[in-house]
Every structure is written in structure tokens, then in C-alpha cells.
TIZAKOL-262205 format. One record per residue (C-alpha): residue number from 1; x, y, z. Coordinates in Angstrom, 3 decimals, m for minus. Layout:
N
<atom><i>NUM</i><x>X</x><y>Y</y><z>Z</z></atom>
...
***
This chain:
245
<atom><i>1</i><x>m77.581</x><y>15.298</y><z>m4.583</z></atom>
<atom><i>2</i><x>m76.830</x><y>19.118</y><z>m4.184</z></atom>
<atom><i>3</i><x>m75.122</x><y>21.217</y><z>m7.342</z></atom>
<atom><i>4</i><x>m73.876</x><y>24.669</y><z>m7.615</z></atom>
<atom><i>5</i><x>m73.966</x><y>26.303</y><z>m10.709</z></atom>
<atom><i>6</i><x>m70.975</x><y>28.912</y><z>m11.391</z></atom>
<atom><i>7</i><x>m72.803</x><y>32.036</y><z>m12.987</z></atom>
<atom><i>8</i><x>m71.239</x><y>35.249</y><z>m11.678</z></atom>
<atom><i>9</i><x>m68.728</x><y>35.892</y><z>m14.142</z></atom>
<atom><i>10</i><x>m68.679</x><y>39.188</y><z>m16.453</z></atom>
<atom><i>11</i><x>m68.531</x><y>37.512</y><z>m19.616</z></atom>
<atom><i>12</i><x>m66.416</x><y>40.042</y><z>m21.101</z></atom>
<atom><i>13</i><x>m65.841</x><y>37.335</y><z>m24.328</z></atom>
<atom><i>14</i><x>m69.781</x><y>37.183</y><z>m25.005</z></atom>
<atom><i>15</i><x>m70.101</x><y>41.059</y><z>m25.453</z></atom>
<atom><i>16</i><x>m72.097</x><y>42.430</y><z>m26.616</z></atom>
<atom><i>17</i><x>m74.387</x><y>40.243</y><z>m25.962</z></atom>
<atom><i>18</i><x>m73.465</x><y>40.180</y><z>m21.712</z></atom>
<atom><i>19</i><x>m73.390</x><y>44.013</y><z>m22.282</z></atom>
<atom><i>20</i><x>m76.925</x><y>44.367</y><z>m20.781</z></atom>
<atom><i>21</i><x>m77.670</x><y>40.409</y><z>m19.606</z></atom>
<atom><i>22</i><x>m75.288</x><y>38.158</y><z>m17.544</z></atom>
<atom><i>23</i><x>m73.948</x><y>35.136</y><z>m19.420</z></atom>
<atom><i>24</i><x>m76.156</x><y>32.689</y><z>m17.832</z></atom>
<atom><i>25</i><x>m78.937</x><y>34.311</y><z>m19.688</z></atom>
<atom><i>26</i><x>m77.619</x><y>34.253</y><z>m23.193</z></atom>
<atom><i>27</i><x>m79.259</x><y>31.976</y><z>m25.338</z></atom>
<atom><i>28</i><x>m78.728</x><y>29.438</y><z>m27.540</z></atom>
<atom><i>29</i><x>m81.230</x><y>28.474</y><z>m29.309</z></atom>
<atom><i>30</i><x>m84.426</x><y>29.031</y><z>m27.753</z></atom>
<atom><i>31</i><x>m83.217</x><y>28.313</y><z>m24.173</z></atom>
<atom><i>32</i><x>m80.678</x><y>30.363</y><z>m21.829</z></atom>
<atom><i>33</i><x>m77.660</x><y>28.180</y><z>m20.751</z></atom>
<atom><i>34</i><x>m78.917</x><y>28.618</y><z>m17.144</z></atom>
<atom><i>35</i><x>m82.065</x><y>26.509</y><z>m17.984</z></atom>
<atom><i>36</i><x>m79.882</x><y>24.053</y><z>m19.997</z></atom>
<atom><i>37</i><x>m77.875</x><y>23.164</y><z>m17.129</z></atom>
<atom><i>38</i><x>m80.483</x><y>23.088</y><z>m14.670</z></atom>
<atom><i>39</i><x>m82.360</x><y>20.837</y><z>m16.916</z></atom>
<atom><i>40</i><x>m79.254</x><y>18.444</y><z>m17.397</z></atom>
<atom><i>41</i><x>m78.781</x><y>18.449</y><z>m13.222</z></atom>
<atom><i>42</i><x>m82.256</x><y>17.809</y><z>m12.853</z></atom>
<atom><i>43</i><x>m82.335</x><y>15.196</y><z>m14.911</z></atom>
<atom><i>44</i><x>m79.939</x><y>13.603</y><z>m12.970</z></atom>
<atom><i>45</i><x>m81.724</x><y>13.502</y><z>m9.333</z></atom>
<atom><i>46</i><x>m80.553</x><y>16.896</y><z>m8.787</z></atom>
<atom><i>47</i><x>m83.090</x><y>19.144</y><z>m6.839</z></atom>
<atom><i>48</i><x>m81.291</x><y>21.612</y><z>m4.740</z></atom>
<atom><i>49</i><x>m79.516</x><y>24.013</y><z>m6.439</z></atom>
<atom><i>50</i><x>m77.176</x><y>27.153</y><z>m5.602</z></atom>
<atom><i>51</i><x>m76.340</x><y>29.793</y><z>m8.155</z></atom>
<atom><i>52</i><x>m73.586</x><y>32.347</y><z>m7.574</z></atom>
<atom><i>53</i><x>m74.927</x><y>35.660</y><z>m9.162</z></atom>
<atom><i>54</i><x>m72.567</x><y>38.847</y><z>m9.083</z></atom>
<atom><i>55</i><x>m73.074</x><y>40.158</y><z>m13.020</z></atom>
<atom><i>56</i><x>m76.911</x><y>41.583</y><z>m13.662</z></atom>
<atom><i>57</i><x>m77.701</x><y>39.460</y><z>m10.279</z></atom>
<atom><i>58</i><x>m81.195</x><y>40.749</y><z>m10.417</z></atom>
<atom><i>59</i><x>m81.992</x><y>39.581</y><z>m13.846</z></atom>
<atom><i>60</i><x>m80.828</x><y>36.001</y><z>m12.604</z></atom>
<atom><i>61</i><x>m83.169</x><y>36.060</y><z>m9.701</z></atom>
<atom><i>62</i><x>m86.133</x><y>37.696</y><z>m11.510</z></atom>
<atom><i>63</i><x>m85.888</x><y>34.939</y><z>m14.108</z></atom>
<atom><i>64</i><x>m85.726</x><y>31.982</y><z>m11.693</z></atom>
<atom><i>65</i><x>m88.565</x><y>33.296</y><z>m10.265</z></atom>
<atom><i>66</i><x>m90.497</x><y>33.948</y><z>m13.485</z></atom>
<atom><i>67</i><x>m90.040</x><y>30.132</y><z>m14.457</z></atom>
<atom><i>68</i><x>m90.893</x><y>29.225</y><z>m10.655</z></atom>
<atom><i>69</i><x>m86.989</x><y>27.973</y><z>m10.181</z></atom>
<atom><i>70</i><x>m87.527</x><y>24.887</y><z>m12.914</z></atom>
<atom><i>71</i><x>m89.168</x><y>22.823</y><z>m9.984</z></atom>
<atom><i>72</i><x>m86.206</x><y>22.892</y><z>m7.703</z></atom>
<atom><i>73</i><x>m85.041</x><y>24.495</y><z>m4.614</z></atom>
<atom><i>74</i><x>m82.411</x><y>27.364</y><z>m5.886</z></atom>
<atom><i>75</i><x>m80.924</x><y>29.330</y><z>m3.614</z></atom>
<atom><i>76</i><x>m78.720</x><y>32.359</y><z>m5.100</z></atom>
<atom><i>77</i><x>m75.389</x><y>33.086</y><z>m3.370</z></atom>
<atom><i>78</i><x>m74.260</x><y>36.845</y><z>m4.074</z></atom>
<atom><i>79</i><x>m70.815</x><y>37.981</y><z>m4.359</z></atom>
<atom><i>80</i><x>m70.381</x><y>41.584</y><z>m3.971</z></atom>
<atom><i>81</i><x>m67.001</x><y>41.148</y><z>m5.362</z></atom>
<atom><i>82</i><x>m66.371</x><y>38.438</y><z>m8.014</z></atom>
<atom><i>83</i><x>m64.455</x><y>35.692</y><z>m5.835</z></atom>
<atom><i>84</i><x>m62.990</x><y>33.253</y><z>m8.347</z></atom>
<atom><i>85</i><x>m64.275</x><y>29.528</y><z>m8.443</z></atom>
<atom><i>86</i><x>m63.115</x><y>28.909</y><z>m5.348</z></atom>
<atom><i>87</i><x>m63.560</x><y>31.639</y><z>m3.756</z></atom>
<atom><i>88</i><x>m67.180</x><y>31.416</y><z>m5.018</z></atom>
<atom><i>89</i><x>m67.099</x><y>27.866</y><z>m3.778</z></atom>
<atom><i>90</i><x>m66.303</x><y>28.588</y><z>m0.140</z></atom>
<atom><i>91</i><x>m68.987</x><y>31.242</y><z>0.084</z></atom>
<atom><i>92</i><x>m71.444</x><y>28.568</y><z>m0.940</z></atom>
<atom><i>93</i><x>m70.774</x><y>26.040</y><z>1.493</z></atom>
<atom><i>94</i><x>m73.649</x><y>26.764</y><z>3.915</z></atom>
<atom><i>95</i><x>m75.461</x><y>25.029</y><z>1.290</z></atom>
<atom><i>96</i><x>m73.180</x><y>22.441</y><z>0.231</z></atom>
<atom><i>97</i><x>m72.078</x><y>21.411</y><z>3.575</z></atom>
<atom><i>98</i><x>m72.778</x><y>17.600</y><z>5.237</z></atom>
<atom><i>99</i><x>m72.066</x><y>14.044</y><z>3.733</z></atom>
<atom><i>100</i><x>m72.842</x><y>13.566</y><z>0.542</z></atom>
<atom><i>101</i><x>m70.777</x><y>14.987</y><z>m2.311</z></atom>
<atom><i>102</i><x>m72.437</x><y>17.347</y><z>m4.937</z></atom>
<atom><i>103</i><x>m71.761</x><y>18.690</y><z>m8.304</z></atom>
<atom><i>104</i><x>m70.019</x><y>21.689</y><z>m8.944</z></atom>
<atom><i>105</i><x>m71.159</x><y>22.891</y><z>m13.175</z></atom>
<atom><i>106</i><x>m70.181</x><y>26.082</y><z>m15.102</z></atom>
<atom><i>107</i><x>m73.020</x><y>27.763</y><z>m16.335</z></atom>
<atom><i>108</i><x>m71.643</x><y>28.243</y><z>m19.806</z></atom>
<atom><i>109</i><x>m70.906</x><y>24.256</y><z>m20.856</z></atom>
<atom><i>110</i><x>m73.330</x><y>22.431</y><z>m22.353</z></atom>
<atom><i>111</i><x>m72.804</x><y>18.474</y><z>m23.005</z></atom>
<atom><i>112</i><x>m73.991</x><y>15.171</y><z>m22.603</z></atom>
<atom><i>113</i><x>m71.578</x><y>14.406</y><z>m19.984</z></atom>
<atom><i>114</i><x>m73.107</x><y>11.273</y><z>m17.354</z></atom>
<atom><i>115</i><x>m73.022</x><y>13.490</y><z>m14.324</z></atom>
<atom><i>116</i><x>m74.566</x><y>10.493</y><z>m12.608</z></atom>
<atom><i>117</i><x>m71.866</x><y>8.234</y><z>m13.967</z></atom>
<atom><i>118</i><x>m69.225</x><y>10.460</y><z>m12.387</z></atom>
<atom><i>119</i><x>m70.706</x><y>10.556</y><z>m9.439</z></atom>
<atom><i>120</i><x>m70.464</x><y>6.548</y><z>m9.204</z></atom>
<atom><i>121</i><x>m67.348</x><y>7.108</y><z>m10.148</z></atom>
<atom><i>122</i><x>m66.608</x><y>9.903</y><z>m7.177</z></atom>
<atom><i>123</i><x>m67.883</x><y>7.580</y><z>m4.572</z></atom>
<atom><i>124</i><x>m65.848</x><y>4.333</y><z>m5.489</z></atom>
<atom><i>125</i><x>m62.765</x><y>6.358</y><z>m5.860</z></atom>
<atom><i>126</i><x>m62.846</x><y>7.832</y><z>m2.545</z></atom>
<atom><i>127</i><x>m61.551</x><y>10.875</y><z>m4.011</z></atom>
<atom><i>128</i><x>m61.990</x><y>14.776</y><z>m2.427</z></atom>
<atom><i>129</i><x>m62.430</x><y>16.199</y><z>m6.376</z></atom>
<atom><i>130</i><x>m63.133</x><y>14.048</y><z>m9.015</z></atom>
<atom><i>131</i><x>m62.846</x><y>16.449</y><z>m12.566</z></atom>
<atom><i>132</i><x>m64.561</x><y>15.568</y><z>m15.729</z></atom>
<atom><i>133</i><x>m61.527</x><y>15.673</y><z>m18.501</z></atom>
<atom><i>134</i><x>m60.832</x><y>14.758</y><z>m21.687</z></atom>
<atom><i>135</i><x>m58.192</x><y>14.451</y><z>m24.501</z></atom>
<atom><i>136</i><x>m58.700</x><y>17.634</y><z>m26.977</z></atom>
<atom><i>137</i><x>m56.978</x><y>20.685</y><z>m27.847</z></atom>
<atom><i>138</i><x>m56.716</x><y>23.660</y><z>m25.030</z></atom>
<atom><i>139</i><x>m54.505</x><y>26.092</y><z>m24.572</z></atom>
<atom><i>140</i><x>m54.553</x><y>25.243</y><z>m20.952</z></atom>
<atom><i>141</i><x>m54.006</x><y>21.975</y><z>m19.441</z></atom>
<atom><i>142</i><x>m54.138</x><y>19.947</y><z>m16.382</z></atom>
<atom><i>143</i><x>m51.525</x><y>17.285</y><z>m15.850</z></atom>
<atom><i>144</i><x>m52.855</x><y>13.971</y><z>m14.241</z></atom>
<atom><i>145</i><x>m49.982</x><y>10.804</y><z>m13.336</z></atom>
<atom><i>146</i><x>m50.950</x><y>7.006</y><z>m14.114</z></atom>
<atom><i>147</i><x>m53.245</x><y>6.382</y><z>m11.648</z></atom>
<atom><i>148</i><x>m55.171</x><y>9.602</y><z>m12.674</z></atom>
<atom><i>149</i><x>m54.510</x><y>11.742</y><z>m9.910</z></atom>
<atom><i>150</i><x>m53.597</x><y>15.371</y><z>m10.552</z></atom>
<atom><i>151</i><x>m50.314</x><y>16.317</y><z>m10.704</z></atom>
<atom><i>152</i><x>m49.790</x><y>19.634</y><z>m12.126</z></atom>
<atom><i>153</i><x>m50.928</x><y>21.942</y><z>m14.617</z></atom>
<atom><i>154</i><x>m49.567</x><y>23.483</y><z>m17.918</z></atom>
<atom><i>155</i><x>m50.953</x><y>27.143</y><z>m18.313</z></atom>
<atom><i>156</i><x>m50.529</x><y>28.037</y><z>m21.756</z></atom>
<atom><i>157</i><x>m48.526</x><y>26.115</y><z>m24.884</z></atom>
<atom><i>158</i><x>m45.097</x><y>25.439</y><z>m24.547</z></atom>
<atom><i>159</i><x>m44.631</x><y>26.731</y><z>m21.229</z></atom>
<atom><i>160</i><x>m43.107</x><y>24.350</y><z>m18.327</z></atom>
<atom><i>161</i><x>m45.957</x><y>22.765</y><z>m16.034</z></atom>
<atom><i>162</i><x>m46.557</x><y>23.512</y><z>m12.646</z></atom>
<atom><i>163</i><x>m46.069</x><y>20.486</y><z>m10.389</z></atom>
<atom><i>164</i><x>m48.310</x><y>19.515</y><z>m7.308</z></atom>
<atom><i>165</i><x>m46.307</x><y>15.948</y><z>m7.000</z></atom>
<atom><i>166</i><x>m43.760</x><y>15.633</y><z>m10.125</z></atom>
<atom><i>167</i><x>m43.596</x><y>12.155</y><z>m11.973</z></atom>
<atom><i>168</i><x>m42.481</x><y>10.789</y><z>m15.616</z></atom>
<atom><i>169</i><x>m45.311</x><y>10.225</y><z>m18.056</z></atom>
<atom><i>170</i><x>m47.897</x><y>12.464</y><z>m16.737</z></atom>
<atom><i>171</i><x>m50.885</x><y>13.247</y><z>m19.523</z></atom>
<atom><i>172</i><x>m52.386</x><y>16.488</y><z>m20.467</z></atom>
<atom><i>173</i><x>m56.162</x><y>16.706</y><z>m20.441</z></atom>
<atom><i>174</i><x>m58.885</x><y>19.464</y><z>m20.902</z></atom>
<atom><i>175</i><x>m60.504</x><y>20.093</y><z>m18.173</z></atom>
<atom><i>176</i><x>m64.753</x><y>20.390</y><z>m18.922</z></atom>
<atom><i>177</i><x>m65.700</x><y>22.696</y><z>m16.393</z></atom>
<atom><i>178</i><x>m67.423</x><y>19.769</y><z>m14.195</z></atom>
<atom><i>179</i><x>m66.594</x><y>18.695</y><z>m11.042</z></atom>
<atom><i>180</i><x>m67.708</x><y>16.042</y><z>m8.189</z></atom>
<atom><i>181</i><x>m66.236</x><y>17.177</y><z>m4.797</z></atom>
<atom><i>182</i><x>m66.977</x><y>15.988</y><z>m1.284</z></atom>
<atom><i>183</i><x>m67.821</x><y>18.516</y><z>1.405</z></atom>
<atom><i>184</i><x>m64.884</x><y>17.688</y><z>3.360</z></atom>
<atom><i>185</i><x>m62.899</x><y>20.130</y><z>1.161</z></atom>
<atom><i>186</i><x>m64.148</x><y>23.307</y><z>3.020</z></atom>
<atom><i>187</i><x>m62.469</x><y>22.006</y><z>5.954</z></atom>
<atom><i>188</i><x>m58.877</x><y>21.912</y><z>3.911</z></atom>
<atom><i>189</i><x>m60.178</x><y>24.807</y><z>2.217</z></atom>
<atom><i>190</i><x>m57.209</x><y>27.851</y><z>3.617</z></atom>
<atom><i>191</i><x>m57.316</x><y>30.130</y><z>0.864</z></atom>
<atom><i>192</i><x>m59.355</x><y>33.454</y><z>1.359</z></atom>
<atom><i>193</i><x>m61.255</x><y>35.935</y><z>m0.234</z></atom>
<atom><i>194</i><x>m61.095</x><y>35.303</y><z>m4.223</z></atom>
<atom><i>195</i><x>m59.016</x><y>32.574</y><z>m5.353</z></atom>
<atom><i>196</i><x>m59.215</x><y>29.634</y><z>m8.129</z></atom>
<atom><i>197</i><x>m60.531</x><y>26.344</y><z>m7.178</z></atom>
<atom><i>198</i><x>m57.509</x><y>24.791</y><z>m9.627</z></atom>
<atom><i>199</i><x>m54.960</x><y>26.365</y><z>m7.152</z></atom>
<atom><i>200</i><x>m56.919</x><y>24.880</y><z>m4.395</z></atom>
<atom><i>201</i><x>m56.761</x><y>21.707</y><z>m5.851</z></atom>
<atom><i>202</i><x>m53.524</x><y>21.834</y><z>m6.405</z></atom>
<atom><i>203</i><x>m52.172</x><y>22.574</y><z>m2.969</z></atom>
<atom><i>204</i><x>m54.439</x><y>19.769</y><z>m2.071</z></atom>
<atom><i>205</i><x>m52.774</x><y>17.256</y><z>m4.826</z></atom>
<atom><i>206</i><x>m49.520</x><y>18.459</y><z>m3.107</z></atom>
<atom><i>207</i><x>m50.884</x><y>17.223</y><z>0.481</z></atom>
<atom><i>208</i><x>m51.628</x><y>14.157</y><z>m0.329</z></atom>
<atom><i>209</i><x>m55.350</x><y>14.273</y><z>m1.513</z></atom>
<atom><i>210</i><x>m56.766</x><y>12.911</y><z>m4.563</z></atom>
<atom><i>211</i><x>m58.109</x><y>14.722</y><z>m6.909</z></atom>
<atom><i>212</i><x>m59.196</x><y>12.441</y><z>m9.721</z></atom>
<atom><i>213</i><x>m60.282</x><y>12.524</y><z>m13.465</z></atom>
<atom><i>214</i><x>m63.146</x><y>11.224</y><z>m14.816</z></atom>
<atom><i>215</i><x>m62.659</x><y>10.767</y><z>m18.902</z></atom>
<atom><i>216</i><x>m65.468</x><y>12.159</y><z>m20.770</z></atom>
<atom><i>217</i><x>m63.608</x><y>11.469</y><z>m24.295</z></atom>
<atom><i>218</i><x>m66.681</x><y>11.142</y><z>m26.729</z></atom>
<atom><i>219</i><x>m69.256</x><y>12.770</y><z>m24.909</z></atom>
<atom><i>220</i><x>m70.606</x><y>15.965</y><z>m26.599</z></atom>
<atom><i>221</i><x>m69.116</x><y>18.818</y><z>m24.942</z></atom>
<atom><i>222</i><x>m68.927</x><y>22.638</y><z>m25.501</z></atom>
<atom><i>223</i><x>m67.921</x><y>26.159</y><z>m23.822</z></atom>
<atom><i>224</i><x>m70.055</x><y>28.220</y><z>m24.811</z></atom>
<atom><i>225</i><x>m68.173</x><y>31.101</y><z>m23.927</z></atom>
<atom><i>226</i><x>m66.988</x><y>33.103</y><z>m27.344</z></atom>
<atom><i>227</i><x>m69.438</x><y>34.461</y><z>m29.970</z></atom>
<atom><i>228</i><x>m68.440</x><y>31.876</y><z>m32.171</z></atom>
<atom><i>229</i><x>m68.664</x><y>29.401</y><z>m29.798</z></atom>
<atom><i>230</i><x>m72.059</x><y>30.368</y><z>m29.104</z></atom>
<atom><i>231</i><x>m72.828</x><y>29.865</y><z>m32.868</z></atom>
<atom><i>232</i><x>m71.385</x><y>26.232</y><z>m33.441</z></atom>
<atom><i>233</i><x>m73.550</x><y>25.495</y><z>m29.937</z></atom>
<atom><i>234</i><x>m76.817</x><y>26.826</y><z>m31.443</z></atom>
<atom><i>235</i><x>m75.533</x><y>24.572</y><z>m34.800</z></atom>
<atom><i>236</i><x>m75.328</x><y>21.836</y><z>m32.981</z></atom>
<atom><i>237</i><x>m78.292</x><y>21.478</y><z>m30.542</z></atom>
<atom><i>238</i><x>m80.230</x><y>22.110</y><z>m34.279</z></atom>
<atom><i>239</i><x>m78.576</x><y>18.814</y><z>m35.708</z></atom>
<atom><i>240</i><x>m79.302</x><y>16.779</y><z>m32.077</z></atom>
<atom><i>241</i><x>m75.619</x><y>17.058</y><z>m31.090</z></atom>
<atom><i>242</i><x>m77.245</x><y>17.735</y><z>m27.372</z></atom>
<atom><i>243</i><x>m80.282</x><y>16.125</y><z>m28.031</z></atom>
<atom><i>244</i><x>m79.539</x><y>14.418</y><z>m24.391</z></atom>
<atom><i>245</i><x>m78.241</x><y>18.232</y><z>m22.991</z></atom>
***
């Protein structure tokens, strides 16, 4: 199974410390998230590897080299302009491209997620996405009907939701930055240049396609994202929160 890791963002809520380092090279604890999440996909079966590098791209590559890529195959796909998830998705598929469906991971979330789990889950579903959610506080949410397909999205507290396919009793979950997709989505992939994956997905839901959640509920999960973020994630991998991460 293939993965891309999302890493080109500024990560303009981490300065200072992305100020002279790109996020994926922050650290918590003694390890940068970048080899936290390559050491969660590998553990998983995971040994080919894209990273989307924009930010400090260098440092990125100099340190995958330096560490002799973790034991996998890491390719680095650079954006000369910062093209949004999807964007940054689409520019990637060279890599991603053929039958078998592959993991798409933030490079700033850490958990104990079962990637390989979800992947099960992916397959049996027959779904194009399948989204890693859960039931927890966000300022953003994404709306997803009985039969947990997505439906629509709420972007900020008490505004109205954005429909893809409106129906009564939808639920709001957090999305956990962790997807399973299937290639065939570059084909119904229309949007250009830098766009959001979510909108993608969206238009999709509104096709017809399924785009389905997989419940993490339980699992540890964290974006590390914020300064203080950063500090209750360096907290917890000290008390074994991510002992698994």
C-alpha cells in the first residue's frame, strides 16, 4: 500500500517555531512529526511514500536523506505554489496511480488510529474516499447521513451546512485528517490548480459517489498544529498516550 503524506503547508500557527523549519520538522518530543507518521505508515505495510514539500522543501529532503528515507521508498512532490489538499493530491498522482487504494495522512496528526483497519474497511465498502472521523468538539464539521455517506459540511458554529445530497438526521463529525481513497478519483478529479480535497469530495458526494466515514471514537488522536497543541502532544507521548503512534 502507497501513502502520501501532506507536508507543504506554512504553518503560520506553529511560529515561531516554522519561522526557520517547515512543520513537518517540528518536534515533539524527541522525534519530528514527519518521522512519527512515517513510522505509524510503516508499521502498517506501508513502504512507498510521497511527501509534498513547498515550505523549507530543502530541509525536508536533506533530512530524509540524512535518516536514509526511514527504510522506504519516498519520493518528494514539489509545489512551487502551495496547491491545497487537493490540489496537492492531483499533482501526486503519478505516484498514486493504478489499483490499489492508498492512504492519504497529514503530517501534523499523531494517533493510534488502525490505518490498516480502515483500509479493510475501504475495500468492503466499495467506497472512492473513506475519512477517518469521530464525535468531538471542532469548530468545523462534516455532515455524514445514516448510512455514513457524506452529505455536507458545517464550516464554522452556528452557521447553516452546506449540502452535497440534503437529508433529515444527518450527524456532525470531526474529521482526523486521514483518509483511504481509491485511485479512480483522479479520473473524476475536474478541479484545477489549488483547490481543497473536501470540496472535491463534496462535488463527488453530490454525483453520486461514496465517500464514507470510518469512526475512530476512542482512538488517541491529536493536531498538532498550535503551540499549545504541540505541548499537550509532547505531554502525552511522555505518559504513553501514543505509545502505539
Amino acid at each position: 500500500m502507497k501513502a502520501m503524506v501532506l507536508a507543504a503547508g506554512l504553518g503560520t500557527r506553529l511560529r515561531p517555531l516554522t519561522d526557520e523549519r517547515p512543520k513537518a520538522l517540528v518536534k515533539v518530543g524527541s522525534r519530528t512529526l514527519l518521522e512519527i507518521v512515517l513510522a505509524r505508515l510503516r508499521s502498517f505495510g506501508v513502504r512507498e511514500v510521497i511527501v509534498n514539500v513547498h515550505h523549507f522543501a530543502a530541509m525536508v529532503e536533506e533530512y530524509l536523506v540524512a535518516n536514509g528515507n526511514f527504510g522506504m521508498r519516498i519520493e518528494l512532490s514539489r509545489e512551487q505554489e502551495l496547491l491545497d489538499t487537493g490540489g496537492g493530491l492531483k499533482k501526486a498522482a503519478w505516484f498514486l496511480g493504478g489499483d490499489d487504494p492508498f492512504l492519504l495522512h497529514n503530517a501534523d496528526v499523531v494517533s493510534t488510529i488502525d490505518l490498516g483497519r480502515m483500509a479493510e474497511v475501504h475495500k468492503e465498502q466499495g467506497a472512492l474516499a473513506t475519512l477517518a472521523v469521530e464525535q468531538r468538539e471542532s469548530s468545523r464539521a462534516l455532515l455524514f447521513d445514516a448510512e455514513g455517506r457524506l452529505c455536507g459540511r458545517r464550516l464554522g458554529r452556528g452557521m447553516e451546512p452546506q449540502w452535497a445530497r440534503e437529508t433529515t438526521g444527518a450527524q456532525e463529525l470531526a474529521f482526523a485528517g486521514i483518509h483511504v481513497i481509491s485511485p479512480k478519483i483522479f479520473k473524476r478529479m475536474s478541479e484545477e490548480g489549488a483547490f481543497s480535497i473536501i470540496d472535491a469530495y463534496l462535488r463527488l458526494a453530490a454525483e453520486g459517489e461514496k465517500i464514507a466515514a470510518f469512526r475512530v471514537d476512542g482512538c488517541a488522536w491529536r493536531d498538532v498544529g498550535r503551540p499549545e497543541s504541540l505541548k499537550a502532544a509532547e505531554q502525552e507521548l511522555e505518559r504513553g498516550r501514543f505509545s502505539r503512534a
